[in-house]
N, C-alpha and C positions, 0 to 999 in steps of 0.2 A: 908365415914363419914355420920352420921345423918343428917348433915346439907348439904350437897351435895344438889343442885336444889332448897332447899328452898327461898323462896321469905318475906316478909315484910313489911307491909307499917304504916307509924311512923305518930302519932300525934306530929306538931312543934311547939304548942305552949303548951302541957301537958307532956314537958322534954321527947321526943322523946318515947312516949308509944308506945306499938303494939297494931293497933288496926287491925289488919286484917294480915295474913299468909297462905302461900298454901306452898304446893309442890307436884309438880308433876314431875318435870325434873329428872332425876335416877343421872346427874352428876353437877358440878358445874354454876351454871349460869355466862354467861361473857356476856351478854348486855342484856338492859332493856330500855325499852323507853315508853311513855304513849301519846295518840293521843292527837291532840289538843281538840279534841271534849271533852276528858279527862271523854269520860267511855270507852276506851280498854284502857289495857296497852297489849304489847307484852315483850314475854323474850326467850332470845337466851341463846341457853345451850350448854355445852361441847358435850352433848350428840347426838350435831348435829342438833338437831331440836329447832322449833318457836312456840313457846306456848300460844296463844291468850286467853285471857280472857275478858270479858263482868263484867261494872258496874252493880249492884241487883238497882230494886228499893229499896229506903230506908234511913232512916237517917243515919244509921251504915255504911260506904262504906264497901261493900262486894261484894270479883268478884267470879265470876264462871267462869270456864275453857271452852272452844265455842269449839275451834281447834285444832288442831296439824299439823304443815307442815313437813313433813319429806323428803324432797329434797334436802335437802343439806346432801354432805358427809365426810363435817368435822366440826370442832366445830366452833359456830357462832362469829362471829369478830364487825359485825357493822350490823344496823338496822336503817331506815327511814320510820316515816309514810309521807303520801304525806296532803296536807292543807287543804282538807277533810275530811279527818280520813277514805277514803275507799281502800288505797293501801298502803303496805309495800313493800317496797324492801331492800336484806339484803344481808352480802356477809358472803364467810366464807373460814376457811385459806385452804382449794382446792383452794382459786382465784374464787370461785362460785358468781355471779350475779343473783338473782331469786328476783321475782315479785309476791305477793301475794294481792286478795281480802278480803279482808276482812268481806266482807257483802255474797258474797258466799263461802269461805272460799276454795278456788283453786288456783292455780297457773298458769292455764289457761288465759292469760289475750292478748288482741289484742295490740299487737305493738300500732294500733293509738290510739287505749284509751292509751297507757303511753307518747308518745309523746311530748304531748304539759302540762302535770303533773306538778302542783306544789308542788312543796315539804317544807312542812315545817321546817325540819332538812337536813343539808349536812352534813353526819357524814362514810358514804359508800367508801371507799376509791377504791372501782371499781366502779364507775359509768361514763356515757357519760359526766359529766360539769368535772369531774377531771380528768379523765386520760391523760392529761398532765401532772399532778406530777408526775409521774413515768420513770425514766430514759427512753432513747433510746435506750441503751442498755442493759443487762443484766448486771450488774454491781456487784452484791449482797447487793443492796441498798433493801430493804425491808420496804413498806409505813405500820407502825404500829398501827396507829391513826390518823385520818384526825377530820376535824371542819371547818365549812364555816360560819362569821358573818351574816347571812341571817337578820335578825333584824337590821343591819346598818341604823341610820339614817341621815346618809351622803350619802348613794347607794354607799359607797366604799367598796365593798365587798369584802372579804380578807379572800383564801384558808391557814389556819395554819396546818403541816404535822409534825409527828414524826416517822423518821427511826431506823432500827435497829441497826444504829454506834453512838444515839443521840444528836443527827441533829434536831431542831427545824426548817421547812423554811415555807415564806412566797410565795404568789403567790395569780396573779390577780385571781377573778373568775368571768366568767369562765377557767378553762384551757387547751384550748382544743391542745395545742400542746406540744410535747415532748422537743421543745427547748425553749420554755416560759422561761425566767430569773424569777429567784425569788431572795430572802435575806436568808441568813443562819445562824443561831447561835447556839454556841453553850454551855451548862451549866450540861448535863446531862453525867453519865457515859458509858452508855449504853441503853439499847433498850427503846425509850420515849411508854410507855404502854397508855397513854392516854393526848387527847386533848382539851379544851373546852375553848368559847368564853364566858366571862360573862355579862350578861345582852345585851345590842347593840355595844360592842366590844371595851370597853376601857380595858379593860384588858385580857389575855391571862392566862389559867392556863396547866401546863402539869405538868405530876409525869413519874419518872421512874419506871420499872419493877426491875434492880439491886441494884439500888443507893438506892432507894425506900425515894427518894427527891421529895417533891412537890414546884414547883417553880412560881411564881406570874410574870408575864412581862407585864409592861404597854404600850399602843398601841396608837402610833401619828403619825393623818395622813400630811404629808407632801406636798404631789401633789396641785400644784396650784389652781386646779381645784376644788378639794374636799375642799380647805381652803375659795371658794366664792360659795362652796353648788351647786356649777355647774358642778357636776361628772355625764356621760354618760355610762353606761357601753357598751354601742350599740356606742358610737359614735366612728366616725376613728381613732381618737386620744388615745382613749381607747384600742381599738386593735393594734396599733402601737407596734410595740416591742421597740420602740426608747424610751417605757416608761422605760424601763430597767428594767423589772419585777413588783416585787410587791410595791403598792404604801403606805409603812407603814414603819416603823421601830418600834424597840420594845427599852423601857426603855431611850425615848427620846422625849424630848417635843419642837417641831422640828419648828412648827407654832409661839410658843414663843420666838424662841430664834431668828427668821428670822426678825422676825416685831421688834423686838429690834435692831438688827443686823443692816437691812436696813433703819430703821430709821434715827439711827446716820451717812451712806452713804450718807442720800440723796435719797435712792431709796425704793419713800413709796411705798408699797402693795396695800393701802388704800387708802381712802378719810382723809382729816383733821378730827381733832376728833369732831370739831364742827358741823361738817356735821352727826355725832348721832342725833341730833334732829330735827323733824320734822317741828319742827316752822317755819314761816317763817314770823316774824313780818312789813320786810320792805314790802313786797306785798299792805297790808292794807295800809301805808302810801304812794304811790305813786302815783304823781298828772301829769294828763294828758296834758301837755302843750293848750295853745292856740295860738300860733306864727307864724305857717307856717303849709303849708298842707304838708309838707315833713316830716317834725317831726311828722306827727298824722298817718300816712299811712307805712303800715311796707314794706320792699323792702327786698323780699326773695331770690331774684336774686345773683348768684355769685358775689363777687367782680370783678373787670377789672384789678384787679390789683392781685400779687401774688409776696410771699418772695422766696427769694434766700439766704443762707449763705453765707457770706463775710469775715468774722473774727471770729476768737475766741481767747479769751481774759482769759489767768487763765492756770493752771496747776495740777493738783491734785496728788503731793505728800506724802501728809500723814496719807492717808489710803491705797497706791499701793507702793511696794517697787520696780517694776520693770515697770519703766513707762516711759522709756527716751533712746534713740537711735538713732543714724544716720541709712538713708537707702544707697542706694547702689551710688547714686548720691552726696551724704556728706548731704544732709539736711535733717534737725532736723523731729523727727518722737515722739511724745506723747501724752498723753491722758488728758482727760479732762472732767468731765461729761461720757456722754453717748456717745462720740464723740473719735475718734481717728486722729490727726492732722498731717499733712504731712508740713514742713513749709521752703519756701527756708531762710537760712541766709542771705543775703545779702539783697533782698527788701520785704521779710517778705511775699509772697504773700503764698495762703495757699490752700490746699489741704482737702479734711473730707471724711473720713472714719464712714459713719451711718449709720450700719447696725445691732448695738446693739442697745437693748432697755432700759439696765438697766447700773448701773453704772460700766464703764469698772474698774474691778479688777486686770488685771497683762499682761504686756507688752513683747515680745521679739521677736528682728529681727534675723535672718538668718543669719550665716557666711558670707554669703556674700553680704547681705544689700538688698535683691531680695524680702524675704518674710515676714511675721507679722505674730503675732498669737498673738489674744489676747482673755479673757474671762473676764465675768462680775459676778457682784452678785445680784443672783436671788434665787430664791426656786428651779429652775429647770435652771440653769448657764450654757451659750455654750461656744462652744472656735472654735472660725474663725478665718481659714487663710486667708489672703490677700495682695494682691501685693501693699509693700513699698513704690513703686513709683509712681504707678497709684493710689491707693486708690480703688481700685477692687476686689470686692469680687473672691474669691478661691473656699471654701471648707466653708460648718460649720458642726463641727464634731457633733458624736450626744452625744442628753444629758445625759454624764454619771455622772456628780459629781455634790452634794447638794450644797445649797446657795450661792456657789460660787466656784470660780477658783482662787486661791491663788496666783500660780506659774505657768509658761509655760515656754521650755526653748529647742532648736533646739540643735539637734546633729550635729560634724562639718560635714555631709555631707548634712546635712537638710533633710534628711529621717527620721527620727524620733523624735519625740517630748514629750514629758514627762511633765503632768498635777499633778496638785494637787488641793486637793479640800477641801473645806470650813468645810465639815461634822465632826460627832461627831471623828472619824474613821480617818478622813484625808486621802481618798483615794487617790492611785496612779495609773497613767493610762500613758502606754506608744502608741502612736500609729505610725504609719508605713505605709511610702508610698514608695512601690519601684519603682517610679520615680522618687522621688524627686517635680514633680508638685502637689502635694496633689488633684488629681482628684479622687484615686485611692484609698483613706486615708480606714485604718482598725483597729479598737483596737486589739495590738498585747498582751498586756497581764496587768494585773492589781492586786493589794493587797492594803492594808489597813497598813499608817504608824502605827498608835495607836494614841491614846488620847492629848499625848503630843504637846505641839504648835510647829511648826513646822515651820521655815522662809525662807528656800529653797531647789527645787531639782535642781541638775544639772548632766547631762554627766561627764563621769569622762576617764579614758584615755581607747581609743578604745579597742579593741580585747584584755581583759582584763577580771581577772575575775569578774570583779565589773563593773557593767553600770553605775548605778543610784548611787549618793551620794545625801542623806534627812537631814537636821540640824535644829535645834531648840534647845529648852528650853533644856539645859542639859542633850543633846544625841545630837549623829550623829552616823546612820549606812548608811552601806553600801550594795546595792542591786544587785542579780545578776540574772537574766531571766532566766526560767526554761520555753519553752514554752508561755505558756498563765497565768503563773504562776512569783512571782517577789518574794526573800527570802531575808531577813533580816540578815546583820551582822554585831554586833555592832562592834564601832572604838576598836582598842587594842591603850591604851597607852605607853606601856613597860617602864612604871617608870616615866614617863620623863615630866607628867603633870599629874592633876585632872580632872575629867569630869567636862569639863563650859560649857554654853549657845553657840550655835555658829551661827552666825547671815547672815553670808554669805559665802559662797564658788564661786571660779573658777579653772580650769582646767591650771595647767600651766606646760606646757611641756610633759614628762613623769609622773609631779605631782599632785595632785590637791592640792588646800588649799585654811582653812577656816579661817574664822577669827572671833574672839570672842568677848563676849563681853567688858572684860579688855584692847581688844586694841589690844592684842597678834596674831601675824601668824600662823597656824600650818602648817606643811608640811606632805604628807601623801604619802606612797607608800604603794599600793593595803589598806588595812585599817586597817596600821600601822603607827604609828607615827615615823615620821625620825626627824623635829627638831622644836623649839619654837623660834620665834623672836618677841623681845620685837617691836612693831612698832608706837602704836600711844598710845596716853593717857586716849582715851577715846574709846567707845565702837565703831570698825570700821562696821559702817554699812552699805557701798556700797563698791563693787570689781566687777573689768572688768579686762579680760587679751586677750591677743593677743599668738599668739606662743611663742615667747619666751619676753612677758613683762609685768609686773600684775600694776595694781592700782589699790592702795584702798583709801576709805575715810573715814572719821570718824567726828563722833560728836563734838570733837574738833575744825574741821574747815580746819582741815589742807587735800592735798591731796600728795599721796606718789607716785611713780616710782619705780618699784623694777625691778632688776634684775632676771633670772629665777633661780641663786644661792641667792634668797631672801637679797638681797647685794641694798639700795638704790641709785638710780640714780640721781632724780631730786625731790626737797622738795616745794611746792606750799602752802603757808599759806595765805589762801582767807582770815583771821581776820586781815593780816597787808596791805595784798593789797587793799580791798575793803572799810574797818575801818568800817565791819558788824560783828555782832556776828552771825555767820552760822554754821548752823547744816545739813551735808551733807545727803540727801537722796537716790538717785540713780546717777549711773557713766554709762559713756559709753565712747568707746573709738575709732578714727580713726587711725589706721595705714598703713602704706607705705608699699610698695612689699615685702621688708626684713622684714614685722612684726616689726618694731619700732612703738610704738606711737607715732602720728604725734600733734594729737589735745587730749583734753579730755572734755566732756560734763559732766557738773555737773549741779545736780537738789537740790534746796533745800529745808525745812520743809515752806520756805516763798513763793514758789508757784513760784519760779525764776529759768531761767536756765543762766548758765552760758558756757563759754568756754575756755579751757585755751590750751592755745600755749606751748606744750610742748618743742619745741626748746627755745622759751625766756622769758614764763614765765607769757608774759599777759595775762590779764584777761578780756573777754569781755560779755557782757550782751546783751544774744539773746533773751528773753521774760520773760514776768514779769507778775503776778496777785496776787489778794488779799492771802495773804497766813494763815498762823493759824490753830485752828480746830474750829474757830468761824464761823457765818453766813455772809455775805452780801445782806444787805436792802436800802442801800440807791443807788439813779439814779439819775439824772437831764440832761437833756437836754440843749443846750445853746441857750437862748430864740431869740437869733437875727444870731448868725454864727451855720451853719448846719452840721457844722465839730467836734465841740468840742460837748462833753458828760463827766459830773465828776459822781463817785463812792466814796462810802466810806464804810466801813466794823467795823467786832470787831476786827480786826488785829491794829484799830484804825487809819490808813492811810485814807487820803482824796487825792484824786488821780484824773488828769486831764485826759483825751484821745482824740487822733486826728483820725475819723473817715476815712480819707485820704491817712494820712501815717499809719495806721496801728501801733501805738505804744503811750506808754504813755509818755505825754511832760512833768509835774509835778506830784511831789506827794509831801506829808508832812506828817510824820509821831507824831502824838497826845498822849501824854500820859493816852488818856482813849478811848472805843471804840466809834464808832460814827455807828449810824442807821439811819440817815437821813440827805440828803441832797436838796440842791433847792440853785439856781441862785436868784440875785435879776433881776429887771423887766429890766435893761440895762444892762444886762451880767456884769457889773464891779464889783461885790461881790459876793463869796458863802458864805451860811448859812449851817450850820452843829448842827444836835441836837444829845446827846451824851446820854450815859447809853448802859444796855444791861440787859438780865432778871436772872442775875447770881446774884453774891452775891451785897447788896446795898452798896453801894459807893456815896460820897460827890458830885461827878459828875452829878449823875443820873440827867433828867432831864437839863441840861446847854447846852445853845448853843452857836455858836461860830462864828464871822462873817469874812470871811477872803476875801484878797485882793486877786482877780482871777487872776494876772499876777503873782502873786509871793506867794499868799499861806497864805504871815503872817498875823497874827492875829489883826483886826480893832478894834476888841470888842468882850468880854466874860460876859455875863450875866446867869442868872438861874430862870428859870419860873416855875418847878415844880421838887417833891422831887424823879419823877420815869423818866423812859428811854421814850426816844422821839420815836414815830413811824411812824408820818409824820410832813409835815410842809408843808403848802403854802402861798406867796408873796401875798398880795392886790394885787388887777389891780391899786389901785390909790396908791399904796408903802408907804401907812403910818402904813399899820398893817403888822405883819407875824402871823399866825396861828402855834402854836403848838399843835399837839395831841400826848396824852401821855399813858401809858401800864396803868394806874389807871382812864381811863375812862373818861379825860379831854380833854378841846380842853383851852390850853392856848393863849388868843390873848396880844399880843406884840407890844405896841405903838412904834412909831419911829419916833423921832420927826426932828424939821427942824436941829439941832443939833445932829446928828445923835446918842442921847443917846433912849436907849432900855427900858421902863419899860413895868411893866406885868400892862393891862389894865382891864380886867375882865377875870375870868374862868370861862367855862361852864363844869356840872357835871352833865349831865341828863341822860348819857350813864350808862349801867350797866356792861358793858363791855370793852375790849382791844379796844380802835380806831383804825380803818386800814389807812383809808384814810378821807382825807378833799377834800373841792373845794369852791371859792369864789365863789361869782355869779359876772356879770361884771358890776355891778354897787359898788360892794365893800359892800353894806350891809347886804351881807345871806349870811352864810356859812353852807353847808351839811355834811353831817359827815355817816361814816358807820361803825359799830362795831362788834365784833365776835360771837354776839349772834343772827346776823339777821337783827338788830335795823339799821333804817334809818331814818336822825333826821335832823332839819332846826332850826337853830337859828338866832338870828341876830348878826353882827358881831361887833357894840360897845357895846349892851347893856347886850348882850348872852341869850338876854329873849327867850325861845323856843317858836316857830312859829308852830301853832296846824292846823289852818285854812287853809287847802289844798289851798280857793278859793285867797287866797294873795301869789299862789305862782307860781297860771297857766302863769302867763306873764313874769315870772325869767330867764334872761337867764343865762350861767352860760362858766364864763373864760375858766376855765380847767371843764371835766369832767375823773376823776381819781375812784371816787365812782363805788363799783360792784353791788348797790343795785339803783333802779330808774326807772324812766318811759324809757329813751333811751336804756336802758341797760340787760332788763327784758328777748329777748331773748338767753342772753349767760348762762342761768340756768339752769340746768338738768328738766326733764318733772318730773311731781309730780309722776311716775308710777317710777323712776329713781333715787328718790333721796336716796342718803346714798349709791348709788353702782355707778354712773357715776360718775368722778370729779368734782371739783367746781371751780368758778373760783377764784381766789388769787389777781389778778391787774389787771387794764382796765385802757387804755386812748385814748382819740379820739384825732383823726387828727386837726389839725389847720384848715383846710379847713372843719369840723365838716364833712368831705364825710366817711371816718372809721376810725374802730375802730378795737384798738389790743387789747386782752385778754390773762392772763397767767393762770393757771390752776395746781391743788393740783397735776397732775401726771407728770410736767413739759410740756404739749404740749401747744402751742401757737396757738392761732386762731384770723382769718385777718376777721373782717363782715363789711358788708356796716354799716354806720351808720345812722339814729338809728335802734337797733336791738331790735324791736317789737314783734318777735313770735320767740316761741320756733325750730319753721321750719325754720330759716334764714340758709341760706346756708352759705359757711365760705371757708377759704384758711387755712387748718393746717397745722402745723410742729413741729418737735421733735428734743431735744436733751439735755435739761436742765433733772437732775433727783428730783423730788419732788417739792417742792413749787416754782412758780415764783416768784420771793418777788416785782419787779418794769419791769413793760415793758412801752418804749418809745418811738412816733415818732419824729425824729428829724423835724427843726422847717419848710424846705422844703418837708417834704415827702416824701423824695425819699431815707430814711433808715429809720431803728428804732435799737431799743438796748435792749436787753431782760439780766435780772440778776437773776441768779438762787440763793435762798436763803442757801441752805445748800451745795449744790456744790460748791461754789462762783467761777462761771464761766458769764461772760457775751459775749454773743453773738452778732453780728455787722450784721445786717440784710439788703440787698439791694430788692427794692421795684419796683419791674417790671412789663411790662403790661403783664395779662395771655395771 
């Protein structure tokens, strides 16, 4: 052809003219690249050879031809200049690697001059950073097109490769070994002809050579690392192969969907959003006391004292469908936070499993009550075995599935275990321990459910051709191991129903079955349908079976007994026993040497576990917390007995607990939410202020003052038209302070006739109030808001107090405020802010000796008090996930009580010398 070897180069903004052509190549050109210096370009031709030309001086760009490499002995494939513009290296389809100068135009070039080379394009699909893409063995995979983001500006550099079966895959860079994991996709027909990163690597373009498709795939990066701009590619963690290859996905906005995702959990990523600004206006207001040289002199020294976990309080059903099980001893085994609980029935003492950091995801014990396995939800989510009984770490497998672990579920020998995972993909991962102790643990083989939601895997009947049964939204297949490999089949109905939703399955007998979400049983042999029973009315959303005995549950309320001919046994309607409207969450069940059910554990949407006596029917109440999918904010402490502690929540309960016995003595359940609570100054009254920041409601804003032995209501008054967010009692008990979400602090007379009116509002806040505190003479009240603001009013007249010098001599009841002169060192250093946490709730000790802090990532910190520099040392602990909403010492010191806002778990802390 004429045009064979011709070259071009196009005016772009005078509709693609020519303003300059050469030819010199005798056959068709296939690569072209231009130095960064951008006066060579080079061009690779059929003809074998590299054809260098030189920019002319001049306005017109015009090159002239310099060289000819003619070392290569097949046609040219791929071309690199290096980040000087004085080396190419090029490859060509012999599999040839050659090195050219370009200033002396040879191919003579010293090893160590290329060595340590930077290159500005990775385009050479033979060179030393890639040949890791290239199988280990011979396989007839052929690397057709390679591209490396080099311009990242996250340092996540990411190898994209197109083979000749059209194969797009992903891989870290560098890659220096043949067993490297990567990602794979696929869209093309055949051999991917070219690959390119656009701009710093949001997007990926490839075209085919047959299809002769060009397809666009957009590029998010995932890894936790690269999401807080702290990617290493030199660092351990980097080289680890536990990253599981390449740290991208393609056509997936992975970062968005997590921070949404874990938000609603509980498990932020992040700092509060407030924590975006740099301000910090309460700094300037904070006045140095004059009272004592203990207050003015900071004490960086450890505290003498140090927390211990005592209790945990709460259940987290309804984001974990599988969170609830006896261990091998008969007591109670579930999750809660970031915490896993071991708990006897009988005197409730308890057990913690905390070696997750994030919020545990999905629960299951062992055939035989011996082992756990549970996983969390993270950007990068593990799944740890550990022993039932002890609370002892096992095993933690490694990170193979995205933002979470779904489902885990033991086969009956407990060698094998089968995950599911949170991603776009819904991966499935079987692993395999042939001991059975999981020291041993090895990913046996894995696949990708597809897109659809997906609500459980389980084992299905041994030595069979089906392992794995997967159910969700409007599909159930069935899975059978090929190796390292897992294959899809979907269910066959043969007439005898329509494809529904199916919401859970267990193994029963020779059968398995699922159960839907109309309430319906199916029965399944290998992944046929044998027969439908009608069972509950509503959608049965928990089953547990034994060898030969299944139960299920359902929305309804009711639980069932079946026979393994699906024939009921025993009928349990928790709505007539208990006179609650219950919605069942997760089952579990104990049985006797014959496989009868003996007991059944039931969890419900209210954060309750139950137990029911399968021989006669009762029903008994093993633990209880705030339930809902709202927050809990409100705490108090009982100001004279160091036993009692009340809670209240959006579930709307106001609820009493007994530090000692372990259990809640009252509760009362309110027809609107409540976010704050507080004793009066003789324990004989709680005050409760009401609202939430949902839809506005008649409520918002009202509070409510009940009798502390029995709950009912003394007096219901309403001081402002939004939700309450704290409240504190006068020391001299004639005022209560309400702070409210519209930036008020409403103070509330109480007169000798115990009626309520609103006595003045102060509105100088620009923002949400967190917290209050009187001072102890009853005339100042300080106040801290979301924007920073730290503000001193007086407490009948609400005039704001500007003159720092009227307030050095103040001392102050409570100190609850996270902004102040005592409290200045629990802040992140100004070098830290917006990447460390913040803190959320403060309160000091009665004996003003410390102080406890709760923090935006949920960890809890013990300082001396007052904490004057950023350097103070500290006692931490973990287990809430995201905001602390109230932490508190009880009124001897010797426990405190911490309430996690979006988990609504509250934890029972014992305070001992280090």
């Amino acid at each position: 052809s004429l045009f064979d070897g011709k070259w071009v180069i196009l005016d772009e903004d005078d509709e693609f003219a020519v303003v300059f052509e050469a030819r010199d190549a005798s056959k068709a050109v296939t690569e072209i690249k231009w130095s960064p210096n951008g006066q060579i370009i080079a061009i690779g031709s059929r003809d074998t050879n590299i054809y260098l030309y030189k920019k002319d001086n001049g306005v017109v760009p015009r090159f002239s031809i310099v060289s000819i490499f003619e070392q290569h002995n097949s046609q040219i494939t791929s071309l690199d200049f290096s980040a000087d513009s004085k080396c190419i290296r090029s490859n060509c389809d012999a599999k040839e690697l050659y090195f050219f100068s370009t200033e002396e135009a040879t191919c003579d070039i010293a090893p160590s001059r290329i060595r340590d080379l930077a290159w500005e394009t990775q385009t050479c699909t033979l060179s030393w950073a890639v040949h890791g893409v290239w199988p280990r063995q011979n396989d007839g995979t052929d690397i057709a097109a390679l591209d490396c983001n080099l311009k990242s500006n996250d340092g996540s550099y990411i190898i994209a490769v197109g083979d000749n079966f059209g194969r797009l895959k992903l891989f870290n860079f560098p890659c220096l070994s043949p067993c490297s994991l990567s990602k794979s996709y696929h869209g093309h027909s055949g051999l991917v002809s070219g690959v390119k990163w656009i701009g710093t690597g949001s997007h990926l373009v490839s075209c085919g050579r047959k299809d002769q498709a060009i397809m666009v795939w957009k590029h998010s990066v995932d890894d936790v690392a690269v999401v807080n701009n702290e990617y290493d590619v030199s660092s351990d963690e980097a080289k680890n192969e536990e990253r599981v290859g390449a740290i991208c996905v393609l056509d997936n906005e992975v970062t968005k969907h997590v921070r949404s995702q874990t938000a609603h959990l509980g498990a932020t990523l992040s700092t509060d959003e407030t924590s975006k600004s740099m301000a910090r206006p309460w700094v300037t207001s904070i006045v140095e006391p004059s009272i004592t040289k203990r207050q003015s002199e900071p004490n960086l020294e450890n505290p003498k004292v140090k927390l211990e976990l005592m209790h945990v309080h709460g259940f987290q059903s309804q984001c974990i469908k599988n969170a609830l099980a006896y261990n091998q001893k008969g007591d109670l085994v579930f999750s809660a936070a970031s915490l896993c609980v071991i708990q006897n029935r009988f005197y409730r003492g308890q057990m913690h499993y905390r070696q997750h950091k994030h919020q545990i995801s999905c629960l299951t014990v062992s055939p035989t009550g011996r082992l756990a396995a549970t996983g969390d939800f993270s950007l990068r989510p593990q799944i740890q075995i550990w022993d039932a009984n002890t609370a002892v770490n096992i095993a933690s497998l490694r990170k193979h599935h995205r933002r979470g672990v779904l489902n885990v579920d033991f086969s009956l020998d407990s060698k094998l275990l089968v995950s599911l995972g949170a991603d776009d993909g819904h991966s499935l991962a079987v692993w395999y321990s042939a001991t059975g102790e999981w020291h041993d643990w090895i990913l046996r083989s894995q696949s990708n459910c597809g897109p659809e939601t997906v609500f459980f895997t389980k084992f299905t009947v041994p030595r069979t051709d089906f392992a794995i049964v997967s159910g969700g939204i409007s599909h159930l297949k069935f899975w059978t191991s090929h190796g390292p490999h897992l294959s899809p089949a979907k269910a066959v109905f043969n007439g005898k129903s329509k494809m529904t939703s199916m919401i859970c399955g267990a193994l029963l007998g020779y059968r398995f079955v699922t159960g839907s979400e109309e309430g319906s049983l199916f029965a399944w042999s290998g992944r046929s349908l044998e027969e439908v029973v009608a069972a509950h009315s509503k959608c049965i959303s928990a089953m547990y079976s034994t060898r030969d005995q299944l139960v299920t549950g359902s929305d309804d309320g009711t639980v069932k007994l079946w026979s393994p001919d699906l024939e009921v046994i025993s009928l349990y309607n928790l709505h007539e026993k208990l006179g609650l409207n219950i919605s069942i969450s997760c089952l579990f069940a104990a049985s006797s040497i014959c496989s009868r059910v003996t007991k059944i554990l039931v969890g419900s949407l209210d954060s309750d576990i139950y137990e029911i006596s399968a021989s006669t029917g009762d029903v008994f109440l093993l633990h209880e917390g705030h339930g809902g999918c709202g927050e809990v904010w409100g705490l108090a402490m009982h100001p004279l007995e160091s036993d009692l502690f009340a809670t209240c929540g959006d579930d709307s309960s106001a609820r009493v607990w007994s530090i000692k016995s372990r259990k809640l003595l009252q509760k009362r359940i309110m027809d609107r939410p409540l976010r704050s609570i507080i004793w009066s100054n003789d324990g004989k009254e709680l005050i409760v202020g009401c609202g939430s920041p949902h839809k506005k409601e008649s409520y918002h804003g009202s509070f409510i003052i009940l009798e502390a032995d029995t709950l009912k209501t003394k007096f219901e008054g309403r001081g402002s038209n939004y939700w309450v967010t704290d409240m504190k009692c006068s020391p001299n008990g004639e005022t209560i302070a309400m702070a409210t979400s519209e930036n008020e602090i409403i103070i509330i007379e109480n007169d000798i006739k115990r009626n309520y009116r609103v006595l003045t509002a102060i509105d100088k806040h620009n923002a949400r109030i967190n917290s209050i505190d009187f001072s102890v003479d009853s005339y100042v009240i300080q106040s801290s808001s979301n924007d920073y603001e730290h503000l001193y009013h007086g407490a009948e007249d609400g005039e704001q107090i500007n003159l720092t010098s009227q307030l050095k001599m103040i001392e102050w009841k409570t100190y609850t405020c996270t902004y102040g002169w005592p409290v200045q060192g629990i802040w992140p250093k100004k070098a830290n802010i917006g990447k460390d946490p913040e803190p959320t709730s403060a309160h000091r000790s009665t004996s003003e000796t410390l102080l406890i802090t709760g923090y935006t990532n949920g960890d809890i910190k013990l300082y001396n008090y007052p904490v004057l520099s950023k350097d103070s040392k500290f006692c931490s602990e973990s287990g809430h996930i995201g905001h602390i909403s109230k932490c508190r010492f009880s009124c001897d010191e010797k426990s405190l009580v911490t309430v996690g806002r979006r988990d609504r778990t509250m934890l029972v802390w014992r305070i001992v010398e280090a």
